[in-house]
C-alpha positions as CSV (number, residue, x, y, z in Angstrom):
1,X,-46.4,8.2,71.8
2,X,-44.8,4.9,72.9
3,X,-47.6,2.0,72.8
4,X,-46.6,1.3,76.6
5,X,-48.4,4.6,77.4
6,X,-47.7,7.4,80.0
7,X,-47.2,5.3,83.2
8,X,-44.4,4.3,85.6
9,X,-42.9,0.9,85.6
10,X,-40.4,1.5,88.9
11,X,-41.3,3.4,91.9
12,X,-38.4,4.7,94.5
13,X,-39.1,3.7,97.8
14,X,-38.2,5.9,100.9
15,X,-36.4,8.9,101.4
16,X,-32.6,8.2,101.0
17,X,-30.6,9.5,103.6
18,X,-26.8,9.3,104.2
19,X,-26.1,5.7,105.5
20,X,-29.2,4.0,103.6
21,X,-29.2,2.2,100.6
22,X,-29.6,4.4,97.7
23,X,-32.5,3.6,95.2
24,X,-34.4,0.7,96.3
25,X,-36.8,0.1,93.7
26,X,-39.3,-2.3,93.3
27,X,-40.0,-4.0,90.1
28,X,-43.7,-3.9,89.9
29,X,-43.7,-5.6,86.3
30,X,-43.0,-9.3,84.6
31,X,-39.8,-10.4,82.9
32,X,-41.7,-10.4,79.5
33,X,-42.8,-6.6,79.8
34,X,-39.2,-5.6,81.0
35,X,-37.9,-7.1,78.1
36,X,-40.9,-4.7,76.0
37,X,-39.8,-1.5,77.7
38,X,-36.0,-2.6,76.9
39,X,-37.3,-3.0,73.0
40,X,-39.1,0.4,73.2
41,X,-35.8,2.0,74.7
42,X,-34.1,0.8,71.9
43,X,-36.5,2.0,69.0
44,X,-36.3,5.6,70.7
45,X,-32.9,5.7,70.8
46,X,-32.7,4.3,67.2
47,X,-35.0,6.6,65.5
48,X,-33.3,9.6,67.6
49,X,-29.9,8.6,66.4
50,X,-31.7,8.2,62.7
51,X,-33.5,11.8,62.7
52,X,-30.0,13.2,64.0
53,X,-27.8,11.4,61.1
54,X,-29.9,12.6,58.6
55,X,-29.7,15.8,60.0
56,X,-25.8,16.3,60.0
57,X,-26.0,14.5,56.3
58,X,-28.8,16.7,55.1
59,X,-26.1,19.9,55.9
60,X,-22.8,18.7,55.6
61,X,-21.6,21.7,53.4
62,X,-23.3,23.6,56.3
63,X,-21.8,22.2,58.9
64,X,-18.1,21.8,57.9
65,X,-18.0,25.3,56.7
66,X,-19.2,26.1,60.6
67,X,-16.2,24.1,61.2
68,X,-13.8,25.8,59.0
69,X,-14.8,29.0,60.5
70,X,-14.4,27.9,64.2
71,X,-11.2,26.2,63.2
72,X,-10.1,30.1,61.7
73,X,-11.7,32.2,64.4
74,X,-12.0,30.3,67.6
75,X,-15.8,31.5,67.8
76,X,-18.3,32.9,66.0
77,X,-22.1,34.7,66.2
78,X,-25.8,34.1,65.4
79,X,-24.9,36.4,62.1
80,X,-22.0,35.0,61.4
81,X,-23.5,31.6,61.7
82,X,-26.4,32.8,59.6
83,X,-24.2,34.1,56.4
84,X,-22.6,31.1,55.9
85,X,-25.6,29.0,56.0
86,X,-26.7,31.4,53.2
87,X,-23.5,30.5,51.5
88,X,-21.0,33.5,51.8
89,X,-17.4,32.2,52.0
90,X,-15.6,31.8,55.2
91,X,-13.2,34.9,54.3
92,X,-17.0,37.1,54.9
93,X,-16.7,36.6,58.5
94,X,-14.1,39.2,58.6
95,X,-15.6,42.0,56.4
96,X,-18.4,41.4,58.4
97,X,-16.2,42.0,61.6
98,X,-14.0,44.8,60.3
99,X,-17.6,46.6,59.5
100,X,-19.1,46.0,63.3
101,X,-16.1,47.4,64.2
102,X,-16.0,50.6,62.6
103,X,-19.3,50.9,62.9
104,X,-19.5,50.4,66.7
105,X,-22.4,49.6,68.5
106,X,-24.9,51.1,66.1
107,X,-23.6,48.8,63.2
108,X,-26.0,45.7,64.3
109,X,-28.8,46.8,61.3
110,X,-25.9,48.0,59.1
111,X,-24.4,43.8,60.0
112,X,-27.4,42.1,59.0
113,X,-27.8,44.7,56.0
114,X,-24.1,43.5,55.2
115,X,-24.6,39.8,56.1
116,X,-27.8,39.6,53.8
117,X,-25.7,41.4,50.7
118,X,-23.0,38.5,51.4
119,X,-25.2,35.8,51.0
120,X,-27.0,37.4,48.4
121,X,-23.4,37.6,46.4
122,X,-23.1,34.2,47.7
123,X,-26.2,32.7,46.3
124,X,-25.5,34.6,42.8
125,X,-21.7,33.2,42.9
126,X,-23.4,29.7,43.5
127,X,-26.3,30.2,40.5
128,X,-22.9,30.9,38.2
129,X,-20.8,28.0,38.9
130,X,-24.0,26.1,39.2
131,X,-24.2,26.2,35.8
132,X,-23.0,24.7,32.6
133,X,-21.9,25.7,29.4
134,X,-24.4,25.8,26.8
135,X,-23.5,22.9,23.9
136,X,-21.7,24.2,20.9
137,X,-23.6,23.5,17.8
């Protein structure tokens, strides 16, 4: 919580009404604690932005192959979303869609069946290329 606590530094007076000056307020507060809610503002907004930077870094690879995807297929669902965060390629999203539809309504298990075997193969393409040759000796 903000150390200027849960109260209300501007009240609204009157109703407004069509011909009346919109949002009198009166400034029930010094100069000095203006300039202390102005600082507080700032150091929300700050750590916001921070949290939300280290966010987007923290899932780049994420986030641009989201990109790539909407860039390919205009839009995309909660499962298709979900593979590629697993780490199935792009080019999934459309086995994934041929198989809903030929499967029709009934192929939402048989999706998220096929959407955890994609990121499954992803995760065991990524364990491979993850690794490095042993050293000759």
């Amino acid at each position: 919580m903000s150390p200027l606590g849960p109260l209300a530094y501007e009240k609204n007076d009157g109703p407004v009404f069509q011909g009346m000056s919109y949002g009198q307020k009166t400034k029930d507060y010094s100069e000095s604690k203006a300039q202390e809610i102005d600082a507080e503002i700032s150091r929300i907004i700050n750590e916001g932005y921070k949290k939300a930077m280290d966010i987007i870094v923290g899932h780049k690879a994420e986030l641009e192959k989201i990109t790539l995807a909407l860039l390919e297929y205009e839009t995309i669902d909660g499962h298709e979303v979900e593979i590629l965060i697993k780490g199935a390629a792009v080019s999934e999203i459309q086995k994934l869609r041929i198989n809903r539809k030929s499967g029709g309504m009934d192929s939402i298990t048989s999706n998220e069946k096929l959407s955890d075997q994609l990121a499954d193969q992803a995760s065991d393409q990524a364990t491979v290329t993850d690794r490095k040759p042993a050293p000759v000796t």
